[in-house]
C-alpha positions in Angstrom: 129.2 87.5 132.4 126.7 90.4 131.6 127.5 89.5 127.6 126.2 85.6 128.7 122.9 87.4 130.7 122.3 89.6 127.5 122.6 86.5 125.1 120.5 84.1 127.3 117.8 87.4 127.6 118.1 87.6 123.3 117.8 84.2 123.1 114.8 83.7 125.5 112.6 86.0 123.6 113.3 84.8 119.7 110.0 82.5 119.0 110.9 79.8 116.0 107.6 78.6 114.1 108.0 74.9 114.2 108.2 73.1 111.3 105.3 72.0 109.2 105.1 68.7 107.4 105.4 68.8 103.9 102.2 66.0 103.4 100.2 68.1 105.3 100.8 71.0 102.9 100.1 69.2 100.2 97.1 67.5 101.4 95.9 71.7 102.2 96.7 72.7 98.5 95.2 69.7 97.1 91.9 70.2 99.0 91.3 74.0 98.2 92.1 73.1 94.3 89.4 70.2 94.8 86.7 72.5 96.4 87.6 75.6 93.8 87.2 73.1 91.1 83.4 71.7 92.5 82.5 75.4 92.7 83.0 76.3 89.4 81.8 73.5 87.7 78.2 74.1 89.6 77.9 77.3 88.5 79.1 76.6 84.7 76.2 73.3 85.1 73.9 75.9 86.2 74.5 78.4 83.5 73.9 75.8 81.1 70.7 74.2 82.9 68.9 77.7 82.4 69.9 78.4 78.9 69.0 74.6 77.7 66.6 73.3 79.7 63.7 75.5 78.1 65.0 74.3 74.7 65.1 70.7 75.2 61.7 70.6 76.5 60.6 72.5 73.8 62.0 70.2 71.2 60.2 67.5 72.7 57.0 69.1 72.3 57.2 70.6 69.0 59.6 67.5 67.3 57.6 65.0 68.7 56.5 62.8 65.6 53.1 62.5 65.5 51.4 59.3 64.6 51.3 58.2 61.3 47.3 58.6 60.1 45.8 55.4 58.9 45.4 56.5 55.1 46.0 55.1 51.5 49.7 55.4 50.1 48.5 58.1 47.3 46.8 60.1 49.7 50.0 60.7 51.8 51.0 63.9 49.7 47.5 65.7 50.2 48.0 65.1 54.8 50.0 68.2 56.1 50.3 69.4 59.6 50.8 73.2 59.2 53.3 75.2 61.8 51.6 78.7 62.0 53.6 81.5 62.6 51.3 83.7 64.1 50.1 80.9 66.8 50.4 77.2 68.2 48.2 74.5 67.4 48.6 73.2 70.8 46.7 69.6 71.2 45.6 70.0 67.8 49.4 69.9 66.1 48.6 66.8 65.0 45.6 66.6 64.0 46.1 66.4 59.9 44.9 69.1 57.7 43.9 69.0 53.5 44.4 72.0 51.5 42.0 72.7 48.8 40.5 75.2 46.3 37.1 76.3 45.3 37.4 77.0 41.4 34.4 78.6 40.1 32.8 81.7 38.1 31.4 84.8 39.2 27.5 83.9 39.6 27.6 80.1 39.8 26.6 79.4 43.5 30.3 79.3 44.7 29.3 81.6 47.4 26.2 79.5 48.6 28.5 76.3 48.4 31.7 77.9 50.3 28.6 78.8 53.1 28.0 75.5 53.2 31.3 74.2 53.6 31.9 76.7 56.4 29.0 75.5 57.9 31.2 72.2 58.7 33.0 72.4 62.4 36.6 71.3 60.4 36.2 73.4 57.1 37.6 76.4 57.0 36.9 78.6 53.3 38.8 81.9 53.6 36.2 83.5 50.6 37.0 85.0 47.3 40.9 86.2 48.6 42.2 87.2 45.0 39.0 89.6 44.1 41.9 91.8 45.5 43.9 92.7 42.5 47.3 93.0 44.1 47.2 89.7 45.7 47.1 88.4 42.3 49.5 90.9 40.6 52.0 88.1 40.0 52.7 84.5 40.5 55.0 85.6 43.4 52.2 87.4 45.5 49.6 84.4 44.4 52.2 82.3 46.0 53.1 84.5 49.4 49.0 84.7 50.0 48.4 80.8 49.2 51.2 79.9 51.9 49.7 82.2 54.4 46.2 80.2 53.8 47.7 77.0 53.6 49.9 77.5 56.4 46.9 78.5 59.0 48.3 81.7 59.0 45.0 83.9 57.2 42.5 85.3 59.7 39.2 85.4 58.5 35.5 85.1 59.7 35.6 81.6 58.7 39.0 80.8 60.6 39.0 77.7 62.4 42.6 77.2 62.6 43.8 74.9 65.5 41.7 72.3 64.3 40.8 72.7 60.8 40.5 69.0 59.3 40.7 71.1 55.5 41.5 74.7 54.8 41.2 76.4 51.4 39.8 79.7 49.5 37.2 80.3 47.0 39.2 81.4 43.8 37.2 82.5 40.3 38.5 81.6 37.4 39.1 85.4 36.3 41.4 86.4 38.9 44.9 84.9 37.7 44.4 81.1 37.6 44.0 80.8 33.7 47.0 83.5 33.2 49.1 81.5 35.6 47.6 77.6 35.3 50.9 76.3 34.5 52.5 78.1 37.9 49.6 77.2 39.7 49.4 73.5 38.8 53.1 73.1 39.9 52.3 74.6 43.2 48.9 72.4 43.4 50.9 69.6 43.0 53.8 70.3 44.8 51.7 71.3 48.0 49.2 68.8 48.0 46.4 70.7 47.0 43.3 69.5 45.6 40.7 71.2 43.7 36.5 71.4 43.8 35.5 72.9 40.3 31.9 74.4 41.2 29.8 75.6 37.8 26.4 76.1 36.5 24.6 73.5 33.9 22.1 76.4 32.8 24.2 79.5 31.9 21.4 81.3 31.0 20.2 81.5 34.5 24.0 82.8 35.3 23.4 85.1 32.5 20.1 87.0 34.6 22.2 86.4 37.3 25.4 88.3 36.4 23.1 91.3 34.8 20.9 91.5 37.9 24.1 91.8 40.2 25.6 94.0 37.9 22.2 96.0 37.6 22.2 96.4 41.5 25.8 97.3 42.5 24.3 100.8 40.6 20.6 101.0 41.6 21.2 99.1 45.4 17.8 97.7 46.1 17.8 96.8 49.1 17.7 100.5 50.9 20.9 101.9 49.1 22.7 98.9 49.7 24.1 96.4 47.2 23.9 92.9 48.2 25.0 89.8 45.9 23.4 87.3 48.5 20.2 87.7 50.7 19.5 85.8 53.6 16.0 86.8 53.7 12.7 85.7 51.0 11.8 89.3 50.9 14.9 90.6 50.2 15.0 87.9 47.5 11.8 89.2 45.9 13.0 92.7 46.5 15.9 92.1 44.0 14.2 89.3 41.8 11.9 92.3 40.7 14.6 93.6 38.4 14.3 91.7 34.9 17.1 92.3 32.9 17.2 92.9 28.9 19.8 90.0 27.3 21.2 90.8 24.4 19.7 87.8 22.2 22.1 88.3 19.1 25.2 87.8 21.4 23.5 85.0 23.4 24.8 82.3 21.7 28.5 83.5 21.4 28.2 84.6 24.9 27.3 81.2 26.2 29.6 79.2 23.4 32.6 81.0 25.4 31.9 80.5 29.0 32.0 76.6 28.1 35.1 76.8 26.1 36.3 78.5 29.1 35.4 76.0 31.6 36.9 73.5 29.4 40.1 75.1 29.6 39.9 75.0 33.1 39.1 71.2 33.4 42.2 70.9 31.0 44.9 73.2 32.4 44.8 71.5 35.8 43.3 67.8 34.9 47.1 66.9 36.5 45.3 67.9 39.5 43.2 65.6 42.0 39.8 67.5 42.0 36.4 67.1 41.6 33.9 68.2 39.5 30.2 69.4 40.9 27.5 71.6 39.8 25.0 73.9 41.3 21.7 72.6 40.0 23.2 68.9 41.4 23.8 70.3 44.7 20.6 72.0 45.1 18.3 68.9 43.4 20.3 66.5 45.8 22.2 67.3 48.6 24.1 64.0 48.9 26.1 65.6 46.6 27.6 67.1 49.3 28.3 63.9 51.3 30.8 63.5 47.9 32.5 66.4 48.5 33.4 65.8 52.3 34.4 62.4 51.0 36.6 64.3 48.5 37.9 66.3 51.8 38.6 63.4 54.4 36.5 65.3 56.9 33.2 63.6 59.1 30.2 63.6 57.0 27.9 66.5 58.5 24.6 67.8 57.4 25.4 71.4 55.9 23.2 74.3 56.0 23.4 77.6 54.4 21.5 80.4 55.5 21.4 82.2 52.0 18.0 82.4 49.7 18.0 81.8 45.9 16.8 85.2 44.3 15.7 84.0 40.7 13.1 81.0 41.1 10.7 79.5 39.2 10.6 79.9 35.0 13.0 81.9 33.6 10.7 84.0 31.3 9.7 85.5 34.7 13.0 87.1 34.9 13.8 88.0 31.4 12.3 91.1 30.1 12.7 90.7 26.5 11.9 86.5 27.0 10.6 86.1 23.4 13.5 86.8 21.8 15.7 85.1 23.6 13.3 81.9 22.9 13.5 82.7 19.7 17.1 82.9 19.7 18.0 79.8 21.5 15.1 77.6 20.2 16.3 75.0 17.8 19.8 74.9 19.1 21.9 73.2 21.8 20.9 75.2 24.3 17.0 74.8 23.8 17.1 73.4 27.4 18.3 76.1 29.3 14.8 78.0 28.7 12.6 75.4 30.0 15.2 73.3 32.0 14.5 74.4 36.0 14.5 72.8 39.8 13.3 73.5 42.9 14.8 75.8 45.6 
């Protein structure tokens, strides 16, 4: 009797969990895997969103193609749109840009015309880049400081970059273009870039010109300062008083080989498109300049230049020993350079 009591006292006390449905497990697992499994793939779509997203917007910027310019078939290679390194283009990615090169001789007006150019909102002339000699130590360098011109990349006072319509340099003929023409052709061509060959019809004026400069980098005129170009009549005057002494034996020579140079030149890169102009043209008529912006695909612009001619008006004003030179020249093919003259 007390075994029953203690058995029925056990037994009252013993709690049994009831039994669970096996569905309703299932249904339990199935909805903790399904909520696990929306978790992480939010947080991998998130991860992806930041790292992408900048990207893909990016590529539709930059990628986007830009319109195709309304041009001539054989002008398509000579349209670039440059990708600087050193900064974005912005709006103006698109805006097409010419690469060209101002091929001239020391003392032939290059410096007046590149002012001129500059003077044009879309031109941009970086000046006479190569005068450095280890820019043009080798057709490698030549080649590294050309990209960084053509490319927007060259900083300068005449910079214009985001939206420079044409970009070039002013390059003399003495500073690695006839050692490397054949180099330099192939990249001309290759790159799309066109050349403007700028030289003087009277080389005897370049002649008093070239000894005058040279006379002043020495005596410096203008209150110890050398100056190749004045932007000032007095200052002109001030170094138009020197008058140098040519050497009249050596004229002729001298003369014969600055043509045969520039003949060379005209034949190295004749492959090339380019243009031919000359000083005294420029200064007689300045329409010739209208040609050249033609040449350059950019608005025609009236261009100023705020540089004075030194040596006007007849040259036996500015050569010291003028009667031998006359002598010298009169009677030969270059009888006209004494007496030949223009305005400005």
């Amino acid at each position: 009797m007390a075994d029953d009591l203690c058995f029925f006292t056990k037994d009252s006390f013993i709690l049994k969990s009831p039994k669970k449905s096996p569905l309703v497990l299932r249904m339990v697992v199935l909805l903790f895997v399904m909520v696990c499994g929306v978790y992480i793939f939010l947080i991998c779509l998130r991860q992806i969103s930041t790292s992408s997203t900048p990207d893909f917007f990016n590529i539709g910027v930059i990628q986007k193609p830009c319109p195709e310019p309304n041009i001539e078939p054989w002008e398509i290679p000579y349209v670039h749109y440059p990708n600087p390194k050193t900064y974005s283009r912005a709006e103006c990615a698109c805006n097409p840009v010419r690469y060209f090169a101002i091929m001239s001789m020391q003392r032939s007006g290059s410096g007046w015309f590149e002012t001129l150019l500059n003077n044009h909102t879309n031109i941009s002339s970086n000046g006479e880049i190569f005068s450095v000699k280890v820019r043009r130590s080798n057709v490698s360098t030549i080649f590294e400081t050309l990209d960084k011109i053509y490319s927007l990349d060259w900083v300068s006072s005449a910079s214009k970059n985001e939206c420079s319509a044409a970009v070039g340099l002013k390059w003399m003929l003495n500073q690695g273009l006839m050692k490397h023409h054949k180099e330099i052709v192939e990249y001309f061509n290759t790159r799309g870039v066109s050349a403007i060959f700028l030289f003087r019809r009277n080389l005897l004026r370049r002649m008093i010109s070239i000894l005058a400069n040279s006379y002043d980098r020495d005596a410096k005129l203008l209150n110890g300062t050398h100056k190749s170009h004045v932007h000032s009549p007095l200052e002109a005057e001030i170094l138009a008083s020197y008058k140098p002494v040519i050497n009249a034996t050596l004229l002729i020579p001298d003369l014969r080989q600055v043509e045969e140079t520039t003949k060379k030149a005209l034949e190295y890169f004749n492959s090339t498109r380019h243009i031919v102009i000359y000083y005294e043209d420029v200064v007689k008529n300045r329409t010739k300049l209208l040609e050249v912006q033609e040449f350059l695909k950019v608005p025609k612009r009236e261009l100023k230049s705020r540089q004075v001619k030194i040596h006007k008006g007849p040259l036996s004003n500015h050569i010291q020993n003028w009667d031998d030179v006359e002598k010298a020249l009169n009677g030969t093919q270059y009888e006209s350079y004494l007496y030949g003259d223009y305005r400005k």
